[in-house]
C-alpha positions in Angstrom: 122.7 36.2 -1.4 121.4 39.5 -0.8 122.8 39.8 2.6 126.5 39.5 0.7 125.6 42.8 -1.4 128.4 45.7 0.0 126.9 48.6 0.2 123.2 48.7 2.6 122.3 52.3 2.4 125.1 54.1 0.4 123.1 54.0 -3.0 125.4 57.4 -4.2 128.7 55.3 -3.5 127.0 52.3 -5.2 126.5 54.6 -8.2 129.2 56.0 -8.7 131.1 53.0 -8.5 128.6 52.0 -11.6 129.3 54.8 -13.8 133.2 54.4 -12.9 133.0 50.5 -14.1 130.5 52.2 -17.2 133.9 54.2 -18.2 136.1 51.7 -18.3 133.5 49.5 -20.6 132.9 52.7 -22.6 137.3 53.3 -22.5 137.5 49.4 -23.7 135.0 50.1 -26.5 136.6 53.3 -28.2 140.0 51.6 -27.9 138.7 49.0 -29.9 137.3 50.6 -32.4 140.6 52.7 -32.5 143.0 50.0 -32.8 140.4 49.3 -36.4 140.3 52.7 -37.3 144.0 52.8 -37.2 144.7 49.8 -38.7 142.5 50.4 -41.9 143.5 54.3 -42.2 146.3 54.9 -39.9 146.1 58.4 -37.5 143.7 59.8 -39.3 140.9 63.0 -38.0 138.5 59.7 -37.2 141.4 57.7 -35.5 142.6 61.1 -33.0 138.4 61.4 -32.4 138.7 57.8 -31.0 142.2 59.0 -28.8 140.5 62.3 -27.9 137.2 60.2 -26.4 139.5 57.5 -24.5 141.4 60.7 -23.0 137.7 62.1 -21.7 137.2 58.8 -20.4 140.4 58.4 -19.1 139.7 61.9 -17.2 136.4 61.0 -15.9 137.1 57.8 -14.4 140.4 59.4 -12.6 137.3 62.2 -11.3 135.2 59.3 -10.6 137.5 57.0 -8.3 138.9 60.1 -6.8 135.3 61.1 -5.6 135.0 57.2 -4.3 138.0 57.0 -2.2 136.8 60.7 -0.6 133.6 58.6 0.2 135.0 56.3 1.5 137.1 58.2 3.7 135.3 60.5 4.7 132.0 59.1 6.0 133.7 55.7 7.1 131.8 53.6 4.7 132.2 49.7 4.4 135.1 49.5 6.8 135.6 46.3 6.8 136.1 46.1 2.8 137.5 49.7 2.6 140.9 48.4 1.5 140.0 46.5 -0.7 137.2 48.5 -2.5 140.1 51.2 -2.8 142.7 48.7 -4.0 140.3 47.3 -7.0 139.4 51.0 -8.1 143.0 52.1 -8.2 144.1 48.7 -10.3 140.8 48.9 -12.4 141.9 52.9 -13.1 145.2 52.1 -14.4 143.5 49.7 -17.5 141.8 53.1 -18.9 145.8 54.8 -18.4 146.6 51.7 -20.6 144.7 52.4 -23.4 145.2 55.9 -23.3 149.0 55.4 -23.7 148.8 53.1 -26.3 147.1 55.2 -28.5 149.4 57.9 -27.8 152.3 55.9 -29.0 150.1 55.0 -32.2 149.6 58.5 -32.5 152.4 59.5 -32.0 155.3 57.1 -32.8 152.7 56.2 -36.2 154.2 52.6 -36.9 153.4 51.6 -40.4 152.2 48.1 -39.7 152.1 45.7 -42.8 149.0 44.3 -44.7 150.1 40.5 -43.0 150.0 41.5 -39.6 146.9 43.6 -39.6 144.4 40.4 -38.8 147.3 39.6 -36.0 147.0 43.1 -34.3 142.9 42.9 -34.8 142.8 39.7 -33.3 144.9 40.7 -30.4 143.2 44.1 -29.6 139.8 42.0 -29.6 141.2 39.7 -26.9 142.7 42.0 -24.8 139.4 43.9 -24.9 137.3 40.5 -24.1 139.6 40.1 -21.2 139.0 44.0 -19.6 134.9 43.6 -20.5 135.0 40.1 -18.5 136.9 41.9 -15.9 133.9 44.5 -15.6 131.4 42.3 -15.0 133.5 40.4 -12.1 134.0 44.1 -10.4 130.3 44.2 -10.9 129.9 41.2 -8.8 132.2 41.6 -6.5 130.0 44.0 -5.1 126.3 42.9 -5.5 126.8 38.7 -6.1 130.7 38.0 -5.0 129.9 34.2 -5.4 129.8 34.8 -9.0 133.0 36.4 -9.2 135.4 33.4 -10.4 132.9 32.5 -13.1 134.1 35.9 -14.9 137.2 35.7 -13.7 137.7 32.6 -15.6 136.8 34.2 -18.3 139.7 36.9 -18.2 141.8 34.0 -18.0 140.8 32.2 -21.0 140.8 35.4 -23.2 144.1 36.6 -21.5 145.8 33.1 -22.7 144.3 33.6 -26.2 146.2 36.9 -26.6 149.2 35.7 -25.1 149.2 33.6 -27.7 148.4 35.7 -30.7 150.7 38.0 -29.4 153.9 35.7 -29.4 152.8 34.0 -32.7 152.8 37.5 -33.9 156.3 38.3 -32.9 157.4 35.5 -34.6 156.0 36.3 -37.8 157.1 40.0 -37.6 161.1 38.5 -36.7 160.8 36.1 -39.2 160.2 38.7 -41.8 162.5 40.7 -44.0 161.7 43.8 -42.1 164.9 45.7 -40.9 165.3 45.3 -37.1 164.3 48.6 -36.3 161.0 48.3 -37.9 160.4 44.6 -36.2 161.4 46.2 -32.8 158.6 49.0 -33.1 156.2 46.8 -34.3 156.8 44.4 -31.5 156.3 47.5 -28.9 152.7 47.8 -30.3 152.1 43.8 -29.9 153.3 44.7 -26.3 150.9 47.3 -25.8 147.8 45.9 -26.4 149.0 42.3 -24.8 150.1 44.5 -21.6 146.0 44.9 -21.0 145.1 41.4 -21.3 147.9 40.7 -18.8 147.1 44.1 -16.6 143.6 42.7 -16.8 144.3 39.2 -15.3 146.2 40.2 -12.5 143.5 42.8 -11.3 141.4 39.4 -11.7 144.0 37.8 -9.2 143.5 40.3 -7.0 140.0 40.2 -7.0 139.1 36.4 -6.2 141.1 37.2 -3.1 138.7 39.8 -2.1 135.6 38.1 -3.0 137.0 34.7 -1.0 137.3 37.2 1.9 133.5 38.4 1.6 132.1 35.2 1.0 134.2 33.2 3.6 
């Protein structure tokens, strides 16, 4: 197994690749906790904390793969998996931008979202979340254990079907409701938000088995 591990001598690549997959666990986290906050007190000083740390994040991981692909680049490193290495950073990248924007909008846009749906929108940020943290550990092992890869990546799967399906059954409660349509149609673009992850998050998985087929073939 050892012989499969990517990177030989290029232990500052290797860690920097760590501490870019540590942001996006960190980003995955504060949205979380966010998507509570907000829920329970709406944009409030504690909520725009939560949106200001996802932004550093957000910032630091764009430093971060930026620094990687230089590396890589530059010094010629792992050839062979270059283009792939390069394609996984860029998709992994754009599920920090994700968060970011959602909370914007929450910020932003403030959709008062009703006592029923609360548990929905909980639920659904919890899965979505699940989904990115399983995707984590399957970059993880893409590069030091790629055999193990589908094992998470099964696991994205599973949690990005559970939120597909809290987020539909939560539609349909919210356009089965008195609301006015206006109202039903912003809350449905926050239910679209936070499932875009789950979904962003399983076809970064997709990508990946094909890359750890092509190291372990």
């Amino acid at each position: 197994m050892e012989k499969l591990r990517l990177f030989g001598r290029t232990r500052d690549l290797e860690r920097q690749i760590d501490d870019f997959l540590d942001k996006i666990s960190e980003s995955a986290l504060a949205f979380k906790l966010a998507v509570r906050i907000y829920l329970k007190q709406g944009a409030s000083d504690e909520f725009e904390e939560k949106l200001n740390a996802v932004h550093t994040l957000e910032s630091d991981a764009d430093r971060l793969r930026r620094n990687i692909e230089k590396q890589l680049y530059t010094y010629t490193l792992i050839p062979d998996a270059r283009g792939d290495v390069l394609g996984l950073i860029e998709t992994l990248d754009h599920v920090v931008n994700l968060f970011e924007g959602a909370l914007w909008a929450m910020f932003n846009e403030r959709p008062t979202i009703p006592e029923d749906y609360r548990s929905g929108y909980k639920k659904l940020t919890n899965m979505s979340v699940e989904a990115v943290d399983a995707l984590v550990l399957a970059a993880r092992s893409f590069f030091r254990s790629p055999h193990a890869v589908p094992a998470f990546n099964h696991k994205v799967m599973i949690f990005e079907k559970e939120a597909d399906k809290i987020g539909t059954k939560l539609k349909q409660q919210i356009f089965q409701s008195d609301l006015d349509l206006a109202r039903k149609t912003h809350l449905r673009y926050f239910v679209e938000q936070i499932d875009n992850v789950a979904d962003w998050a399983e076809d970064v998985a997709d990508r990946l088995a094909i890359y750890a087929i092509k190291r372990t073939a």
